[in-house]
Every structure is written in C-alpha cells, then in structure tokens.
Steps between C-alpha positions, in 0.01 A plus 500: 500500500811713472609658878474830374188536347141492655319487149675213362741723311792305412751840600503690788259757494536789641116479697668213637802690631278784649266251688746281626718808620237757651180223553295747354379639170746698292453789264783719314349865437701657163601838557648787323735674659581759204811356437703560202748254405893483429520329140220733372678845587838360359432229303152602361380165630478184447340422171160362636418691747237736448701732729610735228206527265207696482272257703695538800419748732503547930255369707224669525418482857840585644377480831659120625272492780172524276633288248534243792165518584338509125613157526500373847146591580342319194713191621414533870084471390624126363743416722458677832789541722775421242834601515678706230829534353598864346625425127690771405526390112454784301863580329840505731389545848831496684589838241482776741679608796463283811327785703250503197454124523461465833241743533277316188567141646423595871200671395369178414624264743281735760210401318262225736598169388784535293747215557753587234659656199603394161721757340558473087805648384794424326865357586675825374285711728559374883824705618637421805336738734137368346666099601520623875195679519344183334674261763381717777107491314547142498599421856143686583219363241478223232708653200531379199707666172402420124825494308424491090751314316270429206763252355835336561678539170694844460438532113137497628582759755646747277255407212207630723667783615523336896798746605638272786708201415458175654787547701311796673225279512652237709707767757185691551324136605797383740467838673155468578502126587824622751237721652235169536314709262185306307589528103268441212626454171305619160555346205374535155464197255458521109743840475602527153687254365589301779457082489338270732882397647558920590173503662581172678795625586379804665295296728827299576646864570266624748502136669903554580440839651301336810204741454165482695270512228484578136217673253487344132352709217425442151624778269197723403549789234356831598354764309737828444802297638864513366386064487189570276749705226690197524275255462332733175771508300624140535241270703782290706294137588284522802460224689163307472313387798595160528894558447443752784306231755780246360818720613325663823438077638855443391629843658278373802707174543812705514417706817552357859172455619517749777498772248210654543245587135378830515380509178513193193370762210426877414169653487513842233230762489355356188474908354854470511564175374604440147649130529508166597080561563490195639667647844152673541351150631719462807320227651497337186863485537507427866323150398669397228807508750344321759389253256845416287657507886216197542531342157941487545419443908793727556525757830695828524862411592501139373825535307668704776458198770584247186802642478554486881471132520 
C-alpha cells in the first residue's frame, strides 16, 4: 500500500494527511466571507468564473458564525467530536484590510474545535502587511493558504483573463513558504486549447515550487459565463473522461509524493453546468483513476524519484 494513503489510494490523500497529523477526524467547513475579488473589479474576471454574471450573488447568510454551524452540527450527529477547519473559499479572501481579516478569521478560530484555517485567494492579492499578519496567524493555529494558478503556460494566463503572471505566481509562493506557511496549489486541466504536454507541464510547474499540496480540476463551462460565450460561438475540444483520468495519473507521477491531494476532480452544480456532463459523476471519475493507477501500477511521484536515482 502506498505510505500516504489509508484507502489504498495510490496518491496522498489529503484524509490521510489530516489523520496522520491531528489523530483525529478532519472536516473543512466552506465559508463566505463576502469577499469581492481583484480580477473581477479590474479585469471583469476571469472568463469562467461565474463571479461576474447574473448567477452570482453574496451569501445569503452573512453571518460566518451560523454558516459554521449549518454545517458543523449536521457533521457532529455522524461524526461526534470532530475537528474542523474554517474554509474561507468563496472569492479572494485575503482582499480586505488586515483589521477586516482578522476580525472574520478570528471569529472562527474561537469557534469549539476549530484546529485551523484554509484561506483561498489569489497571488496578486497578499500585500505585505497581510504576509505578516499571516506569519503571525500561522505561528498560533494550523494555517493553510489556497493559491490558484489554474495553469502554467502564460498564453493560457492571459487567454482566461488570470491577471497575475507566473512570475507573480512564483514570488507570492516563496514569500509564504519564507514564512513556513502551508500552500495549496489549484490547477485547472482541459482550458481551451491547451495539449496534454502544457497540462503535464503544469504539474511539473507546481512540483518545482516545493508546495504542500495541490487541487486538480477539470475545466467545466458555466452557464452565463464570459467561458460559455466562448465555448457558443466556437466549441474549443473538451476533454473526454478518459484523456482527463489519463493526464491527471500522469500529472500524479510528476508530483513528489509528499504533496498532499486535496482534490483529483471538480464537482459543478449540475443547474449550472453546460459541459463536459460527465464531471457530474465524481465518483465515477474518482475510480476510473484509481483503477488506470492499478492497471499501469504507477504511484504519485514515481517519475520524480526516477529521476533522482
């Protein structure tokens, strides 16, 4: 059995990571801060988000505390006594003043057994005072920050409307792993007209930047999205659900095997979804990578320790 896996996965999983870290059971709890987000206000967004169209809207419940506990309490019936992890992932959560930030992140780390935070937001939206208030969060609970990238290839970048360049990418990184700050790194495969080598490469990417876990997506097109005009007036090839398990076991053998998997595919509100529909069956896809890892008997970082030898 692989040493990072309990369910003979053949990557490190992320209940894996939790278990072996805290001996206990794990939960992240999304919340939504009300954040806006940088790249919408001056960039209009990138081009599938659903950030900038009709569909999106606040949270409803902007009360962090009782979104907490919408969630938490219908875990803590199952699994009694759990500890949680505050998810801020709704939009660019590091996008306000520090006094504003502090305020919504200690808020929940009061909460009874909270462990942690997870903060989404975006490489062009840390500034310096946010990086020490962030190292001094991170000397007192189990932080972690979720960096998207989305893809390695700057024609890519620009094509979807990113507004950061790698470059950015990479400094913002460096800073937070000078601060022994936990980084997760999404990424996005089957963006428009990229190959099986950029995708690949973009694994290879993330690898380099010594990162502590990473988040793989499939492209899904969204209703009312700048993606979905795209994708109506010249429908750009999609990848199929076995060339996505193929390049996620090969992206897989790329990454050192202490990276931890957070996530190995998307799951879209299915209202929202217009394609690939075949996202819709996560678990679906969740086996057919398990078994093609079987069938090639291949592990996460295989050709990162080949190349070591």
């Amino acid at each position: 059995m692989f040493s990072y896996s309990l369910d003979n996965k053949r990557y490190h999983t992320l209940n894996y990571y939790y278990r072996n870290l805290f001996h206990h059971k794990v939960f992240k709890v999304s919340l939504n801060a009300n954040f806006t987000c940088p790249n919408f206000q001056n960039n209009g967004g990138c081009i599938f988000c659903l950030h900038g169209s009709n569909n999106y809207d606040t949270c409803k419940n902007s009360d962090l505390v009782k979104q907490f506990y919408e969630v938490a309490s219908v875990l803590e019936k199952k699994w009694p006594g759990s500890y949680y992890i505050g998810y801020f992932q709704a939009n660019t959560n590091t996008y306000a003043p520090v006094a504003v930030l502090k305020e919504k992140y200690e808020t929940i780390l009061a909460l009874p057994n909270v462990i942690g935070l997870s903060i989404a937001t975006r490489s062009d939206a840390i500034t310096e005072e946010c990086l020490n208030y962030l190292e001094e969060l991170n000397k007192k609970t189990f932080l972690t920050v979720e960096l998207g990238l989305q893809s390695a290839k700057e024609e890519t970048l620009k094509l979807i409307k990113r507004g950061h360049t790698l470059k950015n990418f990479s400094d913002c990184v460096a800073k937070l792993k000078a601060r022994n700050i936990k980084v997760v790194v999404h990424i996005i495969n089957g963006l428009p007209y990229e190959t099986k080598e950029d995708m690949i490469n973009t694994a290879k990417y993330v690898n380099n930047l010594n990162v502590d876990g990473i988040k793989i997506h499939m492209l899904h097109i969204l209703k009312e999205t700048e993606l979905a005009k795209m994708y109506e007036e010249k429908q750009f090839p999609l990848l199929t659900k076995e060339e996505y398990v193929d390049i996620v076991c090969e992206q897989l053998e790329y990454l050192n095997e202490q990276i931890v998997i957070h996530r190995i595919t998307g799951d879209p509100q299915i209202e929202d979804l217009i394609e690939p529909k075949w996202l819709i069956k996560k678990f679906g896809v969740l086996n057919e990578i398990d078994k093609e890892m079987k069938k090639r008997n291949i592990y996460q970082g295989d050709k990162v320790n080949k190349n070591k030898q």
